[in-house]
C-alpha positions, 0 to 999 in steps of 0.5 A: 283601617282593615286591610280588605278595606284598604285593599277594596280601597285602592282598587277602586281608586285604580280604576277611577283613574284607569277610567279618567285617563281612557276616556281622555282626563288624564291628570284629574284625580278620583277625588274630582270624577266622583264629582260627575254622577255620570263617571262616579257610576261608570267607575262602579257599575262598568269597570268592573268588565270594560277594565282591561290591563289597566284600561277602559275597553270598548266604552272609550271606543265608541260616540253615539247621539243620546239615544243611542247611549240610552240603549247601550245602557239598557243592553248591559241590563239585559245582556248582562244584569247591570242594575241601575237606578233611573238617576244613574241611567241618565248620569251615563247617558249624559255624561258619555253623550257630552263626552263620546256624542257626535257633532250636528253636522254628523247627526244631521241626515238621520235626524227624521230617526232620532225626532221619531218621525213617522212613516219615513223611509230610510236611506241606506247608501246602497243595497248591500248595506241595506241588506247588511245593516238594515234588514233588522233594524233602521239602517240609520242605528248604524249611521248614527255612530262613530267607530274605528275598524277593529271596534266595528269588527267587534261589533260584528262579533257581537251581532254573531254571538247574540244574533246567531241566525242572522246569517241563515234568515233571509238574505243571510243564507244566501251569501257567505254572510259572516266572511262579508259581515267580519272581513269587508264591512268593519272597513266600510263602516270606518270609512264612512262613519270614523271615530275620529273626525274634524268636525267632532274635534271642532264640535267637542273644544267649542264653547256652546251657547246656552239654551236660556232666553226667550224663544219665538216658536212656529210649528205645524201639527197634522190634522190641527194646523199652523201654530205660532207662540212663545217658549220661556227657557229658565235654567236650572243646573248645569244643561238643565232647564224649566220650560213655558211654552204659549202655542197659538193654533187659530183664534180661540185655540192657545194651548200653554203648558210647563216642563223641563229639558236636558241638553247633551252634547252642547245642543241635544234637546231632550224635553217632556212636558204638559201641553193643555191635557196631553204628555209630550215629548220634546227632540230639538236641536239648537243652531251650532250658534246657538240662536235657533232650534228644530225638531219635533214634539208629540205625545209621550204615550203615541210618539206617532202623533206630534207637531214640527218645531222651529224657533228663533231666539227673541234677544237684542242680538236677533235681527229679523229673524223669521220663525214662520209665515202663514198662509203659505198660499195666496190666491192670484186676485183675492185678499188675505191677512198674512201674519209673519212671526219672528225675532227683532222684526222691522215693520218694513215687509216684502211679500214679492211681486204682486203682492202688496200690502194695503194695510198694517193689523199689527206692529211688534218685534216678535209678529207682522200683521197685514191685509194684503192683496194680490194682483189678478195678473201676478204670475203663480210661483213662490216668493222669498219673504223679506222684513227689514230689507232681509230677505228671509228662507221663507216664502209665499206662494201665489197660485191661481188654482191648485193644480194637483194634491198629494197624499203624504205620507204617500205610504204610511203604516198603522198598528192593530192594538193589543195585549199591552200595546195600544194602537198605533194611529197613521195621520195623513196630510192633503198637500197642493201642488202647482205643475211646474214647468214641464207642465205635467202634475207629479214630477219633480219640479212642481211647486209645493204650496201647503196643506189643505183642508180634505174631506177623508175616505178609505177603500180596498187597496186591490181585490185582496183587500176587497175580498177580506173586507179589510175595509169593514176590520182594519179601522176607521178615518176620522174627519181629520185625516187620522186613521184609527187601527182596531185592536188585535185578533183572532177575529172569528168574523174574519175566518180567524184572521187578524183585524190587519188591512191593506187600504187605499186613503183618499183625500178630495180637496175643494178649490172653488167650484173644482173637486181634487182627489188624491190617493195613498196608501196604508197598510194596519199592520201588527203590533211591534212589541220592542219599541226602541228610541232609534228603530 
């Protein structure tokens, strides 16, 4: 063997194990961490840099959900030409979220975040780490990670290095931004987000159940409706899964599709795959025991437009576990067919008090179908649902009439198109209310009863809006109740401006001879041109 070779050889054996004693495999030998694709690439491509006096810096120091390991990735490419192919981008990513990830209960409050929720508004702990954390970005980009102080002094060094007008743009000049950015935050951050945790440690040594099996499922898309089915999951590989789905949206309206799945950290479900005619996109979450998911799916290309997601596993061990109930809402004197969807159900269901069920359409381990009918006296509220002699979280509400509707989202944006950027839509809801006991519509203790159908209108949010006609440029409200953005101007029509818009949305629900309407507000804005996983 030459002596470059031998030379280039043991080099690299240094640092395959430098690699495997930083991020805590001591006594594994470079032989075994080339088996992982993930440290095999990590021990060529990062290194190289992070090798530091025999030890991996900064890597080591760090946990953060999937994504956010994804974007780390895609920095190193743009800040400093690490080249790597897609397989080995997801090699990293999976091995450094499996090993450095953060335990459910971490992750927890910024789910809405990482499931690409729209139109939620983020949830700063107070003003000064809003204004320090969350001005440029989500400030839950910040909670999803785990440091000590001094890494999250380093990263407030980065900020400075790559950011350098961070502390002269707004609410930056105006306070001695970089002594509060390196002094007091670092100690901040580690208080509330620390590296070390119990709950990691704890998450990290359990054993996690496997995602395999047959899953009843139950969702609510926007604009299309309750759906309930089936989910087939066939393992593949270590975390790796093939995937059926069977969704049942209404008589006549079964979607099927087929696609894959990867699951880090023990319960991270990352999925893609073809529903009907449509691309989607898959972020669950698995139960730490294992027997449930949630989460959200939506279309690959409009992460906007989506359905939420929740199942229970259908094996010998599920015990009537309810997945869904529909309808939600039962009209005081009226009859109605309720369908209950979950695992290992008996046919034995309580829908509360004046509630009785008169007739069995159907019997299964998996759905309950009756006739129920409802008392002309049961007093209007919510009932816990039980099967079995269970009493489930789910419920059903009993109304006489609907007392006020909401618009949600309450607030919501949509995106003029352009360039290589399509629009981005804003889907709205009707939701009925009853009052609660104050009496009074719109305050916090009112009763939420469901989605509703509504008959869909804009119109000038204030006289501005008025007098720019965004009503005439903006876009448009499909039936539905999704709003559809024109594309980007100039437009000359507009006196040059572009096609943006301030608009009030307006649903008008029918309950019986009665007409509610309710109203929110959207604002068609430009296109954002760095669309990241976490914002």
């Amino acid at each position: 063997m030459k002596p470059e070779t031998i030379k280039n050889t043991r080099r690299h054996l240094r640092i395959a194990g430098a690699v495997a004693l930083a991020l805590g495999m001591a006594g594994t030998t470079p032989a075994v961490a080339a088996q992982d694709p993930g440290r095999e690439v990590i021990d060529k491509k990062c290194a190289s840099c992070h090798l530091e006096d025999g030890k991996l810096t900064r890597i080591p120091e760090v946990r953060k959900t999937p994504e956010g390991w994804d974007m780390t990735v895609v920095r190193m490419g743009i800040w400093h030409k690490v080249e790597l192919t897609a397989d080995e981008r997801r090699a990293v990513v999976k091995y450094l979220a499996d090993r450095q990830g953060l335990a459910p209960s971490e992750a927890a409050a910024f789910r809405f975040l990482t499931e690409r929720r729209p139109n939620m508004q983020d949830a700063p702990p107070d003003e000064e780490m809003a204004q320090m954390c969350g001005r440029c970005h989500s400030y839950g980009r910040v909670a999803l990670q785990r440091r000590d102080e001094d890494e999250w002094r380093k990263l407030m060094h980065t900020h400075l290095g790559q950011f350098p007008s961070a502390e002269y743009s707004a609410l930056g000049r105006d306070r001695n931004w970089w002594e509060i950015a390196r002094d007091k935050m670092p100690g901040r951050l580690a208080e509330m987000y620390p590296k070390n945790t119990d709950a990691w440690r704890d998450w990290s040594r359990a054993k996690h159940r496997p995602a395999a099996g047959r899953w009843v499922v139950a969702g609510e898309r926007s604009g299309w409706g309750a759906y309930t089915g089936t989910m087939t999951v066939t393992a593949k590989g270590k975390d790796r899964y093939e995937v059926g789905y069977e969704l049942h949206f209404g008589p006549g309206n079964t979607v099927r599709g087929k696609g894959e799945s990867l699951v880090y950290t023990g319960y991270e479900w990352r999925g893609t795959a073809q529903l009907g005619n449509e691309q989607t996109q898959s972020i669950f979450a698995l139960s730490e025991d294992g027997a449930r998911m949630s989460g959200r799916w939506f279309l690959r290309k409009a992460d906007e437009i989506g359905a939420t997601f929740e199942a229970v596993r259908a094996d010998k061990a599920a015990k009537n576990a309810l997945v869904s109930v529909s309808p939600q809402m039962l009209r005081a004197g009226e009859t109605a067919t309720v369908t209950v969807a979950g695992a290992g159900l008996d046919a034995k269901l309580d829908l509360g008090s004046g509630v009785e069920v008169v007739e069995w359409l159907g019997k299964s381990a998996e759905q309950l179908k009756v006739r129920v009918k409802v008392a002309a006296d049961a007093a209007p509220g919510v009932r816990k649902v039980a099967v079995g002699g269970r009493e489930s979280d789910k419920s059903v509400a009993v109304y006489r009439r609907i007392d006020s509707v909401r618009v949600e989202p309450a607030f919501g944006i949509a995106r003029v198109g352009g360039g290589t950027n399509p629009p981005v839509t804003a889907q709205f809801d009707a939701v009925a209310f009853l009052d609660g006991a104050d009496g009074k519509p719109g305050t916090d203790d009112d009763v939420r009863l469901g989605s509703v159908p509504a008959k869909w209108s804009t119109e000038p949010f204030d006289e501005r809006a008025k007098h720019d006609e965004d009503l005439k440029y903006a876009g448009h409200m499909e039936p539905h109740g999704q709003f559809l953005p024109s594309f980007a101007g100039p437009n000359p029509d507009r006196r040059g401006l572009n096609n943006v818009g301030n608009l009030s949305v307006v649903a008008t629900v029918a309950d019986g001879e009665r007409s509610l309407n309710a109203k929110g507000q959207l604002v068609v804005t430009v296109q954002r041109w760095n669309p990241t996983p976490l914002r």
